[in-house]
N, CA and C atoms as a LAMMPS dump frame, in Angstrom:
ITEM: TIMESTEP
0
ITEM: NUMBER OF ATOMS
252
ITEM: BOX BOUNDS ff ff ff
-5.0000000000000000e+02 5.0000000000000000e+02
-5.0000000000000000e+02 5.0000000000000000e+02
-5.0000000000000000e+02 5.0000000000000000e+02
ITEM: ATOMS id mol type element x y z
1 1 1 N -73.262 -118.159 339.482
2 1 2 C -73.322 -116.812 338.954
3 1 3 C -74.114 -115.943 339.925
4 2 1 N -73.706 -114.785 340.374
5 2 2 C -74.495 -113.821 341.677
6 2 3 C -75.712 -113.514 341.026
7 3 1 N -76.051 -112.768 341.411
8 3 2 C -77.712 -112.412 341.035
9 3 3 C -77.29 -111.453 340.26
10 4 1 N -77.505 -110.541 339.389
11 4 2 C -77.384 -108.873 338.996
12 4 3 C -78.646 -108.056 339.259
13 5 1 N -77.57 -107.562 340.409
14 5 2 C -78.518 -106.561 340.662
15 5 3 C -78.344 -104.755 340.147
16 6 1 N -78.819 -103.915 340.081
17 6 2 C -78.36 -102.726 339.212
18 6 3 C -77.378 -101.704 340.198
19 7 1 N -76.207 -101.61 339.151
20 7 2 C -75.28 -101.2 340.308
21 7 3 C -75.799 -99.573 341.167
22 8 1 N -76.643 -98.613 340.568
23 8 2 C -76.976 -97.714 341.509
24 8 3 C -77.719 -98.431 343.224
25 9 1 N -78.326 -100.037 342.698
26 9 2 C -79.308 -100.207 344.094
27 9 3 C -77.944 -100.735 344.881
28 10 1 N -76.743 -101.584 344.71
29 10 2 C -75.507 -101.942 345.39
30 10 3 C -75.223 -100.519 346.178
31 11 1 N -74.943 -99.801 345.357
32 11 2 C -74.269 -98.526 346.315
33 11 3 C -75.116 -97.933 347.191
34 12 1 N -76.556 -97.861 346.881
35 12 2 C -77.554 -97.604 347.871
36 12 3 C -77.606 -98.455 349.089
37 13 1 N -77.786 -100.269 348.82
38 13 2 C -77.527 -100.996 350.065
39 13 3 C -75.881 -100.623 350.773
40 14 1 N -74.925 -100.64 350.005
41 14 2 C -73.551 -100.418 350.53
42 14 3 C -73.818 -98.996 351.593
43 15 1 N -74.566 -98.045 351.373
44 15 2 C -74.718 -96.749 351.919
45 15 3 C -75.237 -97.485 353.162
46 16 1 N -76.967 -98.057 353.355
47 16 2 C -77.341 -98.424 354.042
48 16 3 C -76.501 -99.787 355.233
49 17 1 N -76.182 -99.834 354.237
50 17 2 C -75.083 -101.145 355.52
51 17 3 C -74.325 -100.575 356.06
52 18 1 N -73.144 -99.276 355.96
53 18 2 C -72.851 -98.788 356.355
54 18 3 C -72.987 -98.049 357.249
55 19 1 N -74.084 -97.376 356.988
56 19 2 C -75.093 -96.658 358.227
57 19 3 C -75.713 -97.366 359.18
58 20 1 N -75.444 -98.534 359.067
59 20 2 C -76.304 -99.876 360.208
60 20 3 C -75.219 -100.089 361.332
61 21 1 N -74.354 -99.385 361.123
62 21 2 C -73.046 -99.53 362.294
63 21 3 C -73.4 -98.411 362.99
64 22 1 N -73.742 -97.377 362.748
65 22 2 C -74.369 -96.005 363.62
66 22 3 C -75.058 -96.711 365.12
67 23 1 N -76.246 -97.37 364.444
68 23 2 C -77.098 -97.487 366.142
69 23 3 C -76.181 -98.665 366.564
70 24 1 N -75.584 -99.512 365.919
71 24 2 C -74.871 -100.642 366.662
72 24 3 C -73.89 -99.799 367.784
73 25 1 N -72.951 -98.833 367.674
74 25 2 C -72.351 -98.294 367.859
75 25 3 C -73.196 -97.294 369.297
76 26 1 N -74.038 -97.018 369.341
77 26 2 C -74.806 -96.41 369.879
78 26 3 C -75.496 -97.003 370.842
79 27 1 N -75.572 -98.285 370.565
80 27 2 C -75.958 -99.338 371.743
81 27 3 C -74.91 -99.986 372.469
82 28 1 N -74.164 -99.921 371.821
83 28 2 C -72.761 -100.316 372.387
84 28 3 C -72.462 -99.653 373.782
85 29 1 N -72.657 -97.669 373.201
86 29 2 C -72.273 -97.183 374.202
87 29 3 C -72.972 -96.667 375.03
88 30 1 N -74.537 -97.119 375.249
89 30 2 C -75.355 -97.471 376.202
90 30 3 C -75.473 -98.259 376.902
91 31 1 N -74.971 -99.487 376.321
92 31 2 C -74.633 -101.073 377.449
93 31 3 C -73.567 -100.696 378.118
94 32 1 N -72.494 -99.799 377.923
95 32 2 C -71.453 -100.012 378.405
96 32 3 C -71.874 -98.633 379.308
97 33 1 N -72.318 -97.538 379.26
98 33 2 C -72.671 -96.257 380.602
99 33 3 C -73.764 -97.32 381.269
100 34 1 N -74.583 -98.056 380.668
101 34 2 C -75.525 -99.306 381.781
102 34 3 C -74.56 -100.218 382.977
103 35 1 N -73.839 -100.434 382.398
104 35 2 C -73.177 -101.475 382.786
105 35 3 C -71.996 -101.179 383.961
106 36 1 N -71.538 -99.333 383.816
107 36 2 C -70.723 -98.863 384.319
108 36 3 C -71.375 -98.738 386.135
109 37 1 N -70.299 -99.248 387.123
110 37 2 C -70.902 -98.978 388.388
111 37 3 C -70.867 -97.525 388.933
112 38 1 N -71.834 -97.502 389.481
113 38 2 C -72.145 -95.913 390.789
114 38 3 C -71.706 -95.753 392.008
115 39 1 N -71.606 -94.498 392.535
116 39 2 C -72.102 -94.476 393.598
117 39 3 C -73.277 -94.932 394.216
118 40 1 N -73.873 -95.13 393.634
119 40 2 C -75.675 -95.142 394.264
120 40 3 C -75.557 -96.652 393.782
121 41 1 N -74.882 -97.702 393.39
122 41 2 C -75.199 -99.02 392.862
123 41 3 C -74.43 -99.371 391.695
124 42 1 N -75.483 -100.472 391.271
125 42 2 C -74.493 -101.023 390.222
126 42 3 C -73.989 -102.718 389.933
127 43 1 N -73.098 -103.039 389.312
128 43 2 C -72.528 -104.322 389.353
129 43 3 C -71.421 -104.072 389.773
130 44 1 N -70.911 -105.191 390.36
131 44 2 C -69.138 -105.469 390.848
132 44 3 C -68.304 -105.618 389.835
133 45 1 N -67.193 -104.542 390.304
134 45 2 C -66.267 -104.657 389.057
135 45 3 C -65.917 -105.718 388.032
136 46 1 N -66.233 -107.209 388.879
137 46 2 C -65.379 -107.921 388.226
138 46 3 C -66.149 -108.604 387.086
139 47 1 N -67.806 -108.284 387.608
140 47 2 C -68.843 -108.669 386.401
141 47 3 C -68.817 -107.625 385.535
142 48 1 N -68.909 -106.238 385.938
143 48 2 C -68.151 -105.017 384.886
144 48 3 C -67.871 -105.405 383.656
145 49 1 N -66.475 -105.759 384.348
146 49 2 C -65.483 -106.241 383.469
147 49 3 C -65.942 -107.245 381.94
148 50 1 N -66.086 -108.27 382.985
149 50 2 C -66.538 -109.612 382.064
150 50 3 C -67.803 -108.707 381.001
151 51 1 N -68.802 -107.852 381.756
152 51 2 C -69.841 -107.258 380.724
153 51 3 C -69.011 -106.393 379.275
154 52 1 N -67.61 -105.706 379.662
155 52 2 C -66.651 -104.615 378.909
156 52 3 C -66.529 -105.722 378.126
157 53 1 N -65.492 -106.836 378.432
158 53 2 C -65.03 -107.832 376.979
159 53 3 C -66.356 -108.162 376.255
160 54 1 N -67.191 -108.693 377.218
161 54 2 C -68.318 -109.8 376.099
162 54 3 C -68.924 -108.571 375.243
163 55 1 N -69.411 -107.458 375.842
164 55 2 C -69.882 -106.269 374.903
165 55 3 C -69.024 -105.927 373.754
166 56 1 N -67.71 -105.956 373.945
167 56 2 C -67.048 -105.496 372.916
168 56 3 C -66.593 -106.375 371.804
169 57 1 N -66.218 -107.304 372.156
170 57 2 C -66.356 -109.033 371.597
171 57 3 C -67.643 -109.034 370.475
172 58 1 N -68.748 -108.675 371.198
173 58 2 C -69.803 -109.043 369.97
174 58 3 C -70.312 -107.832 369.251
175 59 1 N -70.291 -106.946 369.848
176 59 2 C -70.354 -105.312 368.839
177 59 3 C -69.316 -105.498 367.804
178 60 1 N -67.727 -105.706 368.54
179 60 2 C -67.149 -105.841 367.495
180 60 3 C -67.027 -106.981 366.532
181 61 1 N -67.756 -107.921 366.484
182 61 2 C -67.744 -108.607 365.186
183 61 3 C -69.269 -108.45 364.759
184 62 1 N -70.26 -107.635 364.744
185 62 2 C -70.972 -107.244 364.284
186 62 3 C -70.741 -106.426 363.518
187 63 1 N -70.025 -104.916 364.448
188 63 2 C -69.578 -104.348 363.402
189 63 3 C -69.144 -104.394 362.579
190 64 1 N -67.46 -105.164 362.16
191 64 2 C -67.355 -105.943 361.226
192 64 3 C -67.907 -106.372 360.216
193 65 1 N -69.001 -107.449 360.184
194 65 2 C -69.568 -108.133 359.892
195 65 3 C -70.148 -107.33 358.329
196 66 1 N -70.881 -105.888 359.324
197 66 2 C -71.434 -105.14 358.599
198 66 3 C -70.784 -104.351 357.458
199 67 1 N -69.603 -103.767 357.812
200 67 2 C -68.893 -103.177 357.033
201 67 3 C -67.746 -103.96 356.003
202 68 1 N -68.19 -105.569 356.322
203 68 2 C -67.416 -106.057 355.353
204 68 3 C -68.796 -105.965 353.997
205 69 1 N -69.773 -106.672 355.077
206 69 2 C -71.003 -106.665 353.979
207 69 3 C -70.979 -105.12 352.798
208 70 1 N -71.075 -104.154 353.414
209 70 2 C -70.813 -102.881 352.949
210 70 3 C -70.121 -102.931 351.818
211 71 1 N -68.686 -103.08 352.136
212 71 2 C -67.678 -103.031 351.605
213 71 3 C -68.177 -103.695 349.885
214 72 1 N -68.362 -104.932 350.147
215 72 2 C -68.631 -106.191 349.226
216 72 3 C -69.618 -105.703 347.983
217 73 1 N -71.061 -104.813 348.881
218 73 2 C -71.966 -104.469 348.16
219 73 3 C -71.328 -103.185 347.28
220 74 1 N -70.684 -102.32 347.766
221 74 2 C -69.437 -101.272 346.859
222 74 3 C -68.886 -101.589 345.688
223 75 1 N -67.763 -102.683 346.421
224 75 2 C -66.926 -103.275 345.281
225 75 3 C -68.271 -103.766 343.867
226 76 1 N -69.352 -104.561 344.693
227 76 2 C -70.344 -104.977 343.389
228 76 3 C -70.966 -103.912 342.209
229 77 1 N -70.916 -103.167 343.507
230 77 2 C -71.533 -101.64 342.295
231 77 3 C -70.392 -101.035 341.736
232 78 1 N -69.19 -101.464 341.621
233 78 2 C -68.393 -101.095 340.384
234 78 3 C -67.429 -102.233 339.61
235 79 1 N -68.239 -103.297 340.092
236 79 2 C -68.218 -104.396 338.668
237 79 3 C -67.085 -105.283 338.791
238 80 1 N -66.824 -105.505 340.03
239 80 2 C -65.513 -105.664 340.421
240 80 3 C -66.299 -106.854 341.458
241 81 1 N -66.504 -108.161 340.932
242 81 2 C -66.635 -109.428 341.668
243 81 3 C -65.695 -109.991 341.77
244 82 1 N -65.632 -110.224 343.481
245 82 2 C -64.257 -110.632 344.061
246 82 3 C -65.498 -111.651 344.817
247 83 1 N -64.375 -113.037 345.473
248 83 2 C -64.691 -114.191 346.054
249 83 3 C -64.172 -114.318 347.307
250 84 1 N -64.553 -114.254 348.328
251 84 2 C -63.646 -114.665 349.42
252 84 3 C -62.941 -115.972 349.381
């Protein structure tokens, strides 16, 4: 049996989980202008590269991650327990 928690604090965490993809998102696209080469320097394209997938690879299942959590804490605050 889940815990019960009161559905106004669900939609409050659902808000907050949601909003936890903001700075993810935001670091994302700081590793990736970091990561981008210069004129003046930099990394070689081909580590670039490899930095573009692995960055996006794990932002994106973070992100994810989060907005399923989100999602889940929503559905709870309107009474609607679903199971994966």
């Amino acid at each position: 049996m889940p815990a019960k928690v009161a559905p106004s604090t669900n939609k409050l965490l659902s808000l907050v989980a949601a909003a936890a993809a903001l700075p993810l998102l935001g670091l994302y696209g700081l590793l990736m202008y970091i990561s981008t080469p210069s004129p003046t320097g930099g990394m070689e394209p081909t580590v670039t590269t490899i930095c573009y997938v692995a960055f996006t690879f794990l932002f994106g299942a973070l992100i994810t991650v989060v907005l399923n959590f989100s999602s889940q804490l929503s559905r709870q605050a309107k009474g609607q327990y679903t199971t994966p």
